[in-house]
MARLUM-493392 format. One record per residue (C-alpha): residue number from 1; x, y, z. Coordinates in nm, 2 decimals. Each point is the difference from the previous one (the first is absolute). Example, Ala and Ser with C-alpha at 12.3 -4.5 7.8 and 13.67 -1.06 7.14 Angstrom:
2
{resi=1&u=1.23&v=-0.45&w=0.78}
{resi=2&u=0.14&v=0.34&w=-0.07}
END
This chain:
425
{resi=1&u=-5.92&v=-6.50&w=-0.37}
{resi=2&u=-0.14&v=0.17&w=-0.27}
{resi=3&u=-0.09&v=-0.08&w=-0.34}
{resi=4&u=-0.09&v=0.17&w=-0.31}
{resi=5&u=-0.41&v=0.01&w=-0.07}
{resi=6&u=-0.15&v=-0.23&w=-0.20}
{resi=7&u=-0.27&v=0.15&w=-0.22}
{resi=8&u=-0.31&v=-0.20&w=-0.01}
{resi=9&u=-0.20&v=-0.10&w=-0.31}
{resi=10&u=-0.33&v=0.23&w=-0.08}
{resi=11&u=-0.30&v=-0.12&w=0.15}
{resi=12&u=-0.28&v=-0.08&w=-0.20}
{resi=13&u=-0.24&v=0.31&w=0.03}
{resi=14&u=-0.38&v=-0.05&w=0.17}
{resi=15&u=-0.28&v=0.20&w=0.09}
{resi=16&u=-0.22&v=-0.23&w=0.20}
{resi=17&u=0.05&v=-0.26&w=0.32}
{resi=18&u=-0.24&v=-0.30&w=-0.08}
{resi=19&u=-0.06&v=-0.26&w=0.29}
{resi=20&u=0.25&v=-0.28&w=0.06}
{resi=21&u=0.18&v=0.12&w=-0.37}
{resi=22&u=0.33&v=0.22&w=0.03}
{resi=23&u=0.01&v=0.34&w=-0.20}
{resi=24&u=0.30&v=0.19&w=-0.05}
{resi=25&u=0.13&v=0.33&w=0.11}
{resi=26&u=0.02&v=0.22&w=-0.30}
{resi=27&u=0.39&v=0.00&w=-0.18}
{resi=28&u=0.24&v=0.08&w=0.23}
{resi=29&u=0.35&v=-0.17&w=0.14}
{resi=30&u=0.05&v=-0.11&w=0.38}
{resi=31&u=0.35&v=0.05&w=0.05}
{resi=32&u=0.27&v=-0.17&w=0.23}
{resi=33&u=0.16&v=0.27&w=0.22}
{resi=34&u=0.22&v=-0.22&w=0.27}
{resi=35&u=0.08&v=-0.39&w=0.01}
{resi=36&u=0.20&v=-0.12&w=0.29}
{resi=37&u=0.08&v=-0.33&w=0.13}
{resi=38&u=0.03&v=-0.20&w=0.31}
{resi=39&u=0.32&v=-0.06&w=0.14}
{resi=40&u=0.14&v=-0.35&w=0.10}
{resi=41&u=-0.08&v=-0.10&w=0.31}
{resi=42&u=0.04&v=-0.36&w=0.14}
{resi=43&u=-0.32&v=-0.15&w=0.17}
{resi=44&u=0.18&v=-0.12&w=0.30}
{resi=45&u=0.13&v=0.38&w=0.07}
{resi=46&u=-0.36&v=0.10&w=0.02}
{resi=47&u=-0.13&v=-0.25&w=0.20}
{resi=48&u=0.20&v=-0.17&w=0.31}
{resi=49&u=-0.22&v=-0.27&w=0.04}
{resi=50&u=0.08&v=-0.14&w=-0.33}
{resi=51&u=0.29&v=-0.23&w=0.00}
{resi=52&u=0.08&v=-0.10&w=-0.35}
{resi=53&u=-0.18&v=0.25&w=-0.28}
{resi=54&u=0.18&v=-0.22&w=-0.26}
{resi=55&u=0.15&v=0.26&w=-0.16}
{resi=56&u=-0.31&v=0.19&w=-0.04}
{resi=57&u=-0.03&v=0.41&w=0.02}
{resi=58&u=-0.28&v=0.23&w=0.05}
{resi=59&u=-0.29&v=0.01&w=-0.25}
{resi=60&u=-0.37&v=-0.03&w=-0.07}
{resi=61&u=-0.04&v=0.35&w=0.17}
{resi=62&u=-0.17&v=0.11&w=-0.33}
{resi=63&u=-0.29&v=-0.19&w=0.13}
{resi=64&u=-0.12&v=0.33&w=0.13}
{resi=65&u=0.07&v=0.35&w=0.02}
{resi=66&u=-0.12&v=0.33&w=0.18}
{resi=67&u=0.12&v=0.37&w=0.02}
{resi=68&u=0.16&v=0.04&w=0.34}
{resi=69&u=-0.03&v=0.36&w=0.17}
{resi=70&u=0.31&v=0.12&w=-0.17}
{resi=71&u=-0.01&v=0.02&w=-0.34}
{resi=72&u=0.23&v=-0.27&w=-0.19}
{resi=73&u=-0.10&v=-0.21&w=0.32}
{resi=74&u=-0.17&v=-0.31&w=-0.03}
{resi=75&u=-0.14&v=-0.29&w=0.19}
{resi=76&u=-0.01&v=-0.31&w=-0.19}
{resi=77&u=-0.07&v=-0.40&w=0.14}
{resi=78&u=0.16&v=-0.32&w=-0.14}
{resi=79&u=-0.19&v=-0.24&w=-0.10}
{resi=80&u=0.01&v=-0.40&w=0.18}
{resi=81&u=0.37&v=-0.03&w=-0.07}
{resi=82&u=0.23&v=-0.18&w=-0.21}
{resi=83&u=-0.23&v=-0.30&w=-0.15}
{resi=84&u=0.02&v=-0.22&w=-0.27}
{resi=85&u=-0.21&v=-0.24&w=-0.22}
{resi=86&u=0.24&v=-0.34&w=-0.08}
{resi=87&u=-0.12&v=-0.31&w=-0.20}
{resi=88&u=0.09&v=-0.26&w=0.21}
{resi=89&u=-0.12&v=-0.36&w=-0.10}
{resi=90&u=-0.23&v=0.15&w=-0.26}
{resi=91&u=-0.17&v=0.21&w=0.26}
{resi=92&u=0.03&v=0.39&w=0.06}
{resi=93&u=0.11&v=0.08&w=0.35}
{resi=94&u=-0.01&v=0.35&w=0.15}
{resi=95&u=0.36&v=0.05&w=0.19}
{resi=96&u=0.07&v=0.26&w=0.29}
{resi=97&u=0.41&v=0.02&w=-0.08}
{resi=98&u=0.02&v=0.24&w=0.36}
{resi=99&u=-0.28&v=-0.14&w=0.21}
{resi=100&u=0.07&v=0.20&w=0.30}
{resi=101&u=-0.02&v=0.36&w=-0.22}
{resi=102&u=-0.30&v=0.21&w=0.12}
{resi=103&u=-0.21&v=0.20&w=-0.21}
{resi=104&u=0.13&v=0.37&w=0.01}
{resi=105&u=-0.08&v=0.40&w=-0.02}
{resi=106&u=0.29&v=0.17&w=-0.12}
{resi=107&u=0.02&v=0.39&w=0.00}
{resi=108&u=0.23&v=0.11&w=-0.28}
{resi=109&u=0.14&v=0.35&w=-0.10}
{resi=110&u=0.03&v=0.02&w=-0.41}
{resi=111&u=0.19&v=0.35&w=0.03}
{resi=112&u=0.30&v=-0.14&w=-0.10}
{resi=113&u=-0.02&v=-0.34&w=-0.14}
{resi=114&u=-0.19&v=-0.25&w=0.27}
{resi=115&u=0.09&v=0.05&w=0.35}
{resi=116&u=-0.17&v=-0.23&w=0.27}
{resi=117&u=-0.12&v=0.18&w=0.32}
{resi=118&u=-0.15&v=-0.23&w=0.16}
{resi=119&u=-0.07&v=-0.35&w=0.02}
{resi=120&u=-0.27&v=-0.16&w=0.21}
{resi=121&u=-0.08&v=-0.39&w=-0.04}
{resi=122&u=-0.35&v=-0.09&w=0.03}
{resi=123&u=-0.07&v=-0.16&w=0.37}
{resi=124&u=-0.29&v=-0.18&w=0.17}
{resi=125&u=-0.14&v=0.07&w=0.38}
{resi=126&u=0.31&v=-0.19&w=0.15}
{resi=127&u=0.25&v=0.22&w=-0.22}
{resi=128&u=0.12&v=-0.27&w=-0.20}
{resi=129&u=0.01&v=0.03&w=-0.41}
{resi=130&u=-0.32&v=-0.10&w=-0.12}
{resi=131&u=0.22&v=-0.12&w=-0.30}
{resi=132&u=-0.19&v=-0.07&w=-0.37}
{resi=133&u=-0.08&v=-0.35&w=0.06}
{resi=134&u=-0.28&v=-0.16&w=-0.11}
{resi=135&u=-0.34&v=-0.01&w=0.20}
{resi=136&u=-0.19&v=-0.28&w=0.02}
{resi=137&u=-0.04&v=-0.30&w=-0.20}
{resi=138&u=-0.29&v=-0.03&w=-0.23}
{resi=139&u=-0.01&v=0.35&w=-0.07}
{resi=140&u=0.43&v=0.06&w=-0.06}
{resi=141&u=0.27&v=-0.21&w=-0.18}
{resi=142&u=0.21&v=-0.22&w=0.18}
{resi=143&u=0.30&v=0.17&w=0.09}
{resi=144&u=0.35&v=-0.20&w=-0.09}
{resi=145&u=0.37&v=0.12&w=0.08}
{resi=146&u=0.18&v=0.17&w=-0.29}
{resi=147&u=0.09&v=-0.34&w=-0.15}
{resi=148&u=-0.39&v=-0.13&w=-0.03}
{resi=149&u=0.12&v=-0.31&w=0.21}
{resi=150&u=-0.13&v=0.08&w=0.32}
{resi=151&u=-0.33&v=0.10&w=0.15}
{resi=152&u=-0.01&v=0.32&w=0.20}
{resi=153&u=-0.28&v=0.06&w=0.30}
{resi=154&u=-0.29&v=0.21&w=-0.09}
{resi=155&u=0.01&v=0.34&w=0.22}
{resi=156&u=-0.35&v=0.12&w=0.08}
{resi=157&u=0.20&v=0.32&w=0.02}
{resi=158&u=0.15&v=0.04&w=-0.32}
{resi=159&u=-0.09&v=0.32&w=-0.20}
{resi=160&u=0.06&v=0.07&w=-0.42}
{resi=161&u=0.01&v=0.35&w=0.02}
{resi=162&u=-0.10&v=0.20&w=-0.33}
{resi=163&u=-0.06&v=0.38&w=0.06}
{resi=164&u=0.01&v=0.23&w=0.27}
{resi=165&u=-0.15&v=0.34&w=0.12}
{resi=166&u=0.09&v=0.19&w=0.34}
{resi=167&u=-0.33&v=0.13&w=0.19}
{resi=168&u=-0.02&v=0.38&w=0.17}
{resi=169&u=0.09&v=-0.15&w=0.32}
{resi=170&u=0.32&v=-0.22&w=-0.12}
{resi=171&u=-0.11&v=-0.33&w=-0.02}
{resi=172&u=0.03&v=-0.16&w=-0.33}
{resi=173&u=-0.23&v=-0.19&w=-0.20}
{resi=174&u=0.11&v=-0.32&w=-0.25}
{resi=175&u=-0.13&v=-0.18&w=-0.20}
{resi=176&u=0.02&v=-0.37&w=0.00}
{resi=177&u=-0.02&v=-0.30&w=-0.32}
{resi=178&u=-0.03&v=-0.31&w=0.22}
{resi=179&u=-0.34&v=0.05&w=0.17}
{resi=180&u=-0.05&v=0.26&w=-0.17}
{resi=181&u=-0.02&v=0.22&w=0.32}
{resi=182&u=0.08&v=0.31&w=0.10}
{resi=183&u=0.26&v=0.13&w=0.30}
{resi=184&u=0.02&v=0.24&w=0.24}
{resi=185&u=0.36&v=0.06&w=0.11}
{resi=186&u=0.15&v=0.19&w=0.25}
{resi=187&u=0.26&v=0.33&w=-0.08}
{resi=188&u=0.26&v=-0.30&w=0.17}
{resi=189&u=-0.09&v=-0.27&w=-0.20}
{resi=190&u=-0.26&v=-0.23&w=0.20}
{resi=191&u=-0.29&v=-0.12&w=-0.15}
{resi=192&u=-0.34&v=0.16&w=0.21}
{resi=193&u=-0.26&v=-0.23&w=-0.18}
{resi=194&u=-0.04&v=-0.20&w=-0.34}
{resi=195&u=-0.34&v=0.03&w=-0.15}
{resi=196&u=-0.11&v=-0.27&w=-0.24}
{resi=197&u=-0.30&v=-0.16&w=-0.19}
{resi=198&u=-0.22&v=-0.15&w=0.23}
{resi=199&u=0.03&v=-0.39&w=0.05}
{resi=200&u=0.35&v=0.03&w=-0.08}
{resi=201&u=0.02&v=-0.21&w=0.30}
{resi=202&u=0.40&v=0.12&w=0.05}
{resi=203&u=0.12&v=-0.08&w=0.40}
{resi=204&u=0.33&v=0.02&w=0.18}
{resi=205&u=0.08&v=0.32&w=-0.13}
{resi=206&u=0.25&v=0.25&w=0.16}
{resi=207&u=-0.27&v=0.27&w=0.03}
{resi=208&u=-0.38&v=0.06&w=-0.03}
{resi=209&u=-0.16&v=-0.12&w=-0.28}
{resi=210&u=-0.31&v=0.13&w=-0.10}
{resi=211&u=-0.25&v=-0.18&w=-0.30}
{resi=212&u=-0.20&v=0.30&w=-0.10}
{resi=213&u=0.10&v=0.01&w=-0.34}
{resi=214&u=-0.28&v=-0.15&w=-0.28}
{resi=215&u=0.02&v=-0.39&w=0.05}
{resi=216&u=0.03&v=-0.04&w=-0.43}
{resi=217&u=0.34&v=0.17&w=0.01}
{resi=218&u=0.12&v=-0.33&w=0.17}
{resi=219&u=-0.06&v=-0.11&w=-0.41}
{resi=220&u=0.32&v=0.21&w=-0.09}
{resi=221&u=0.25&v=-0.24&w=-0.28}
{resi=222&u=0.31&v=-0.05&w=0.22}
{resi=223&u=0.25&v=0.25&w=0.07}
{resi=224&u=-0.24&v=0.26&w=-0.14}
{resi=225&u=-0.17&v=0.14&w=0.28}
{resi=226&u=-0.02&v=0.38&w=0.08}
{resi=227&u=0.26&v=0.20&w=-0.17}
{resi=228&u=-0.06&v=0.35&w=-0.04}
{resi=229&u=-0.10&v=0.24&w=0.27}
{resi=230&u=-0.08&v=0.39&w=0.00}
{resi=231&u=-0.07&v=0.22&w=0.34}
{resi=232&u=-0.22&v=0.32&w=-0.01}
{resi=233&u=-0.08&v=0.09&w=0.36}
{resi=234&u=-0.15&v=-0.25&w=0.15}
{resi=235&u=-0.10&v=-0.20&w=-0.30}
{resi=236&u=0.24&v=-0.28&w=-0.13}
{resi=237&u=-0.03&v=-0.16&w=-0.35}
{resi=238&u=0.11&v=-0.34&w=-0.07}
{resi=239&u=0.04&v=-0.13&w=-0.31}
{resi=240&u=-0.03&v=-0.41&w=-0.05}
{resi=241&u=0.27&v=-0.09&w=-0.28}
{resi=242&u=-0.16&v=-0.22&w=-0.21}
{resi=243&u=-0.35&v=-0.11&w=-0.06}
{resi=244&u=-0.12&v=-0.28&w=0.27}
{resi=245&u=-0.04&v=-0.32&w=-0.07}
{resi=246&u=-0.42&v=0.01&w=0.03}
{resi=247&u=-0.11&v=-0.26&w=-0.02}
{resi=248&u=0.30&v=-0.18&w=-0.16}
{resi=249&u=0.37&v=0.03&w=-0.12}
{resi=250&u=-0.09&v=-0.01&w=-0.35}
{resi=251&u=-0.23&v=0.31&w=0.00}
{resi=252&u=0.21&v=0.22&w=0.20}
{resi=253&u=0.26&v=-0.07&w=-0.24}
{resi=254&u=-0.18&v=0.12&w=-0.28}
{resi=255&u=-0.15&v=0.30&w=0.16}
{resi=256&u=0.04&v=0.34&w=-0.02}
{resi=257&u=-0.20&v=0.10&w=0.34}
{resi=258&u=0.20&v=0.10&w=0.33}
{resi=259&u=-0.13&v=0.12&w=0.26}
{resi=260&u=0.13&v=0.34&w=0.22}
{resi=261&u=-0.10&v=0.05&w=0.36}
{resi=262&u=-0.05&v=0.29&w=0.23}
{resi=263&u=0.07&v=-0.01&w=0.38}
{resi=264&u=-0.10&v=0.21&w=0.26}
{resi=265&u=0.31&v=0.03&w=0.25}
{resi=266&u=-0.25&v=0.14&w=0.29}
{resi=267&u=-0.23&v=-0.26&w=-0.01}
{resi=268&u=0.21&v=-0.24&w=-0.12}
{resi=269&u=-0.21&v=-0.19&w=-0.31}
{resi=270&u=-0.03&v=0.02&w=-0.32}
{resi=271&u=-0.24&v=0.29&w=-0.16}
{resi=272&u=0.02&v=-0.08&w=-0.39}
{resi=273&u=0.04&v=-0.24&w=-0.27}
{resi=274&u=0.04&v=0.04&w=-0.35}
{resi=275&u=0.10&v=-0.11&w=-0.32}
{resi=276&u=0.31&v=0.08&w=-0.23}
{resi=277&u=0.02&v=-0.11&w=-0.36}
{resi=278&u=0.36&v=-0.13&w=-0.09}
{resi=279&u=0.10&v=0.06&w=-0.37}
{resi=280&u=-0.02&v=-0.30&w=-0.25}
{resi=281&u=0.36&v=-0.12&w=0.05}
{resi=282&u=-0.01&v=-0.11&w=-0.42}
{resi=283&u=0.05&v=0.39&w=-0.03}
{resi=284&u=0.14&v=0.08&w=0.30}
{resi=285&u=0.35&v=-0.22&w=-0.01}
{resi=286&u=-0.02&v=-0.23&w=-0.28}
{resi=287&u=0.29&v=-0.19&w=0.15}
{resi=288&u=-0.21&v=-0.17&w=0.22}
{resi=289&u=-0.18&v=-0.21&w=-0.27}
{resi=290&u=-0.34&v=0.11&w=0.07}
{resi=291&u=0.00&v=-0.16&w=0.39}
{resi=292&u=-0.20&v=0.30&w=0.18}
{resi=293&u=0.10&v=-0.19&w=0.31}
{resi=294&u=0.34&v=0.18&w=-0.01}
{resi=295&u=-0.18&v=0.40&w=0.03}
{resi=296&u=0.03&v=0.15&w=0.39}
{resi=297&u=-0.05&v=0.22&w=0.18}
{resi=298&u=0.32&v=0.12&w=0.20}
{resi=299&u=-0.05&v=0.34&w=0.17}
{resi=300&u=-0.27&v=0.26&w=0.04}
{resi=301&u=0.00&v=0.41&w=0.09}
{resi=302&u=-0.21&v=0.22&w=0.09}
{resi=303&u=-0.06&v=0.30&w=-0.16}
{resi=304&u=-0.27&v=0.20&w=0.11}
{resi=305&u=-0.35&v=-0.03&w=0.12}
{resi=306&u=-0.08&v=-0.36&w=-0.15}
{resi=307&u=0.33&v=0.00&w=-0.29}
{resi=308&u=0.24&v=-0.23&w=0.05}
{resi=309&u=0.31&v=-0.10&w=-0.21}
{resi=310&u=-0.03&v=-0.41&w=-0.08}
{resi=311&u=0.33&v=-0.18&w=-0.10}
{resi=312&u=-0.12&v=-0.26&w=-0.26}
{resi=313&u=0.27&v=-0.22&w=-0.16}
{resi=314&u=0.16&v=-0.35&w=-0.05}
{resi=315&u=0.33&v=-0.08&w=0.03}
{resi=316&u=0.08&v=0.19&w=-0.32}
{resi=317&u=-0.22&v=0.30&w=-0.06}
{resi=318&u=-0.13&v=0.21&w=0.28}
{resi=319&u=-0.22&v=0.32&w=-0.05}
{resi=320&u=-0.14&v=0.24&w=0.21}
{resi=321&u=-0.39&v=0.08&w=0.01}
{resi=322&u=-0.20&v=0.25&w=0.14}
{resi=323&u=-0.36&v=-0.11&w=0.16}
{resi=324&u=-0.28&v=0.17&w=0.19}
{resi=325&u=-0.19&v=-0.25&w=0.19}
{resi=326&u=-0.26&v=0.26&w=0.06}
{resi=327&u=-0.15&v=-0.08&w=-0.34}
{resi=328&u=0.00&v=-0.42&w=0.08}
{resi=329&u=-0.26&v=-0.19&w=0.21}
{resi=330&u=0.07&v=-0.08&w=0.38}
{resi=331&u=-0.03&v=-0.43&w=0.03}
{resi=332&u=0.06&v=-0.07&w=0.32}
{resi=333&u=-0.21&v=-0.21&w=0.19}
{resi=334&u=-0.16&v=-0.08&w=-0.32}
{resi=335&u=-0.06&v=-0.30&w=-0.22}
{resi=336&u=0.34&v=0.00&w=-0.14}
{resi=337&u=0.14&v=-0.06&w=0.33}
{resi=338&u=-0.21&v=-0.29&w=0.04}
{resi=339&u=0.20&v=-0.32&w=-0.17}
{resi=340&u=-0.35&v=-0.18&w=-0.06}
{resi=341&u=-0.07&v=0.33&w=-0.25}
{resi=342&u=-0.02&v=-0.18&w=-0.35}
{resi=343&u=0.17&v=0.16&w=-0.24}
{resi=344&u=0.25&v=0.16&w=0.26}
{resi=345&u=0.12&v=0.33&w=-0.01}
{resi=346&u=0.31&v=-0.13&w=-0.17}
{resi=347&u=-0.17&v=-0.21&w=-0.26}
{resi=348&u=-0.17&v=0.30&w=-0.13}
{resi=349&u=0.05&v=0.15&w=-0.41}
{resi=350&u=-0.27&v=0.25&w=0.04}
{resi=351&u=0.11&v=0.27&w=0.32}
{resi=352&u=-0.29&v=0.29&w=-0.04}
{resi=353&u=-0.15&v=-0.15&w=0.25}
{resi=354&u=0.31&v=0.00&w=0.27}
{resi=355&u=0.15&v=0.34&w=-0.15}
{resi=356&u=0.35&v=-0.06&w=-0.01}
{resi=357&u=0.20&v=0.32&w=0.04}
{resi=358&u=0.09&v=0.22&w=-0.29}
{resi=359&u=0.32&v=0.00&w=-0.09}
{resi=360&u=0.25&v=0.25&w=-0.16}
{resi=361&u=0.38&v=-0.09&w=-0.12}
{resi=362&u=0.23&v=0.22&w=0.18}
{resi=363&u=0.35&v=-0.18&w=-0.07}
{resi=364&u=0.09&v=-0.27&w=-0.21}
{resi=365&u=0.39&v=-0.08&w=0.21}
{resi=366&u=0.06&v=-0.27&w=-0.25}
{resi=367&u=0.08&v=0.36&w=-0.25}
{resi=368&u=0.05&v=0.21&w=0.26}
{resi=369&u=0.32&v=-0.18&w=0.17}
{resi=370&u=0.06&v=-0.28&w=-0.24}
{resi=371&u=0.30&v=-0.08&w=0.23}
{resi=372&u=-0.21&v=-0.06&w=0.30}
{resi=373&u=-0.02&v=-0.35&w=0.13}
{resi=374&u=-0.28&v=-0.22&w=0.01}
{resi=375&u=-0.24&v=-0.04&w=0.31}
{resi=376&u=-0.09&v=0.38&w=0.05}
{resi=377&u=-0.17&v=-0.02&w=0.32}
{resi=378&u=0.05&v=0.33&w=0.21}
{resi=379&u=-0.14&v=0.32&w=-0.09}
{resi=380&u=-0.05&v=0.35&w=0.13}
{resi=381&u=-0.10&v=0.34&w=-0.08}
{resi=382&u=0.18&v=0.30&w=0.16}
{resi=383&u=-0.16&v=0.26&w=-0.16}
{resi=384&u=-0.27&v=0.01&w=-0.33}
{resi=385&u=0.29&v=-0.09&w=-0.27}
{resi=386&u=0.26&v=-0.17&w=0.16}
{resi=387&u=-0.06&v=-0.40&w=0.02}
{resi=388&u=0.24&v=-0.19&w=0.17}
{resi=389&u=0.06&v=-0.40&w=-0.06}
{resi=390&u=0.18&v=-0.27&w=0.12}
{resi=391&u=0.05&v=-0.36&w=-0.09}
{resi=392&u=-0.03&v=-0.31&w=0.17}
{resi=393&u=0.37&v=-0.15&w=-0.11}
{resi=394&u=-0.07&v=-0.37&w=0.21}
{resi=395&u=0.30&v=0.07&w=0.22}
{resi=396&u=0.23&v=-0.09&w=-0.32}
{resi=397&u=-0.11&v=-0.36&w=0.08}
{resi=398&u=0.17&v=-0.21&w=-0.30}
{resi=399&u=0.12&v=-0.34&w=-0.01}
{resi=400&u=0.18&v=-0.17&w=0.30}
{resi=401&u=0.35&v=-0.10&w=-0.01}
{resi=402&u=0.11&v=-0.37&w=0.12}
{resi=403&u=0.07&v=0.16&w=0.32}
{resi=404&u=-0.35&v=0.12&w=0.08}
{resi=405&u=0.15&v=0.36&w=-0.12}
{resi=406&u=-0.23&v=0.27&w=-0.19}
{resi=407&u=0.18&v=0.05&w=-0.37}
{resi=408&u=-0.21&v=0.33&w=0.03}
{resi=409&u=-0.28&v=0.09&w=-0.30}
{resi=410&u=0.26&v=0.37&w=-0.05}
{resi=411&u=-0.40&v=0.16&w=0.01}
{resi=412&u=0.04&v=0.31&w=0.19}
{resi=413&u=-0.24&v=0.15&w=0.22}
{resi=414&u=-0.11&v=0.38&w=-0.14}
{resi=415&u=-0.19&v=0.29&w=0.06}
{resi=416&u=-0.10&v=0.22&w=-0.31}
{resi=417&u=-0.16&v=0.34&w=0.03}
{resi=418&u=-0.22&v=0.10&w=-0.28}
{resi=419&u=-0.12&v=0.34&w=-0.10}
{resi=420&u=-0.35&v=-0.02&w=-0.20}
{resi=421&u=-0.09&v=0.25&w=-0.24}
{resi=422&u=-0.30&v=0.16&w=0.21}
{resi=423&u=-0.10&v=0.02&w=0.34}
{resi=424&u=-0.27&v=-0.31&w=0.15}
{resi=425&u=-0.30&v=0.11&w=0.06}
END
């Protein structure tokens, strides 16, 4: 389906990229050119293991997105599933409403409206659903059933998929929040390995695990691990969504500092770490009251050489900037990945010394497509002007009827291809 375009506001005109401080592209308008939406597809249709989806349809696949071989084609990768956050007895309890659902990479065709050509569920070694459970205690929340009355077990297994990128060869690469970690998957579905921050400790898994991944990542707030993630050759770029919490909850909330990885998929480890300077969120979506807790990171691209494309939003405002981490300092294996560093890396105010990467405002989606959902979490870049975005619409997870039935959120899952004014480069 289309829709008319939606002219976007003038951006604010700029001449120079200062580190860790967003400039903007000289006045021009991004435009909408196409906005289609996912069709409704029950759970259980998708899935045969599942045995009750509760009235739940297909979503969350806005959790990542990437330009298939055929243009208009796309793979994207739901997130954990269906999951909740109750108050029951004065305590917040995450819920898995479908606990069986697996994680899963979805190839759609956008040529007219959303089509869904293929559907492949997320599987360990033994070629059962990994599903989106939580890990391990200690490090996850305690998983209940989608009432908040009973315990569910911990699966060692369990992915929360954020982003996805498909490697020369076909296997894919995700992203993952819980560890965070990062997965190699088979063209079929089946997990290869699971690489993680070292002394993660996580056993009984489905598949390989592998702790090669900086130990201080392990310090990510909960349910914000990695959750963008680019692919350029054989480099991958992982973004972390939110500043850790180094050495404590209360300065990772207040910090602007994230960190974004690169990983070398022939030797298998991690090559680079920098920093990226979020926006100060008073500015940046006043509806938040000030609480820079609530800024993200939700996708990356890449863009050529060492560009990429960072997705930085909350729930209500997500913009698009341009950054060349050519022009920020490497970290890794550093101080700041040591959690005895005093102040850490996250605790900083003054970043000349760690270089953040410049930054230039490319799209501002809250003007560009004022009708898009919230949660923008997939991008991609089919040519030097045409953006493409999808958002994350929580599987239309609402309230619960008496009956344990979904009264669904009416959120739709979307993907919205922008036109900007001038080619990337």
């Amino acid at each position: 389906m289309f829709r008319p375009a939606l002219a976007g506001l003038a951006l604010a005109a700029a001449t120079l990229a200062i580190p860790g401080t967003a400039t903007a592209e000289p006045a021009r308008n991004p435009v909408v050119v196409k906005d289609v939406t996912f069709p409704t597809i029950p759970l259980a249709e998708l899935q045969r293991s599942i045995k009750d989806d509760r009235g739940v349809n297909l979503g969350g696949v806005g959790s990542g997105l990437f330009p298939a071989s055929r243009r208009g084609d796309f793979w994207m990768v739901t997130d954990r599933g269906p999951n909740g956050q109750p108050t029951v007895g004065g305590e917040k309890r995450r819920t898995f409403p479908v606990p069986e659902f697996a994680p899963a990479i979805v190839k759609v065709a956008t040529r007219f409206g959303v089509e869904i050509k293929k559907y492949i569920p997320i599987v360990g070694r033994s070629g059962k659903p990994v599903t989106g459970l939580s890990n391990q205690a200690g490090h996850d929340e305690l998983p209940y059933t989608w009432d908040g009355l009973t315990t569910l077990p911990y699966n060692p297994s369990g992915v929360d998929t954020e982003d996805i990128v498909r490697a020369r060869n076909g296997d894919f690469w995700l992203v993952d929040e819980y560890s965070p970690s990062l997965l190699r998957v088979s063209a079929k579905g089946m997990v290869i390995a699971r690489y993680v921050p070292a002394g993660l400790n996580l056993t009984g898994a489905d598949y390989p695990v592998k702790p090669v991944l900086p130990a201080i990542l392990a310090t990510r707030p909960q349910n914000r691990g990695f959750e963008g993630l680019a692919i350029n050759g054989n480099t991958l770029y992982l973004a972390v969504q939110s500043p850790l919490q180094n050495p404590s909850k209360a300065v990772g909330d207040k910090s602007r500092v994230a960190r974004i990885l690169t990983f070398d998929l022939r030797r298998g480890r991690v090559t680079g770490e920098y920093a990226y300077q979020f926006e100060d969120v008073t500015g940046f979506d006043p509806k938040v009251n000030g609480d820079q807790s609530q800024m993200k990171i939700s996708g990356l691209v890449h863009v050529g050489g060492d560009r990429l494309l960072v997705d930085e939003r909350t729930d209500n405002v997500a913009k698009i900037y341009q950054i060349n981490l050519a022009k920020s300092k490497n970290l890794l294996g550093g101080r700041y990945d040591d959690a005895a560093t005093t102040p850490s890396l996250e605790a900083l105010t003054d970043l000349s010394a760690v270089k953040p990467a410049p930054k230039t405002l490319i799209a501002d989606l809250s003007v560009v497509a004022p009708t898009l959902p919230g949660k923008v979490e997939g991008i991609a870049l089919l040519d030097p002007r045409t953006l493409v975005v999808a958002n994350d619409n929580d599987f239309g997870l609402g309230e619960f009827g008496a009956d344990g039935r979904l009264i669904d959120s009416g959120v739709k899952s979307r993907i919205v291809t922008i036109r900007l004014p001038k080619p990337l480069r």
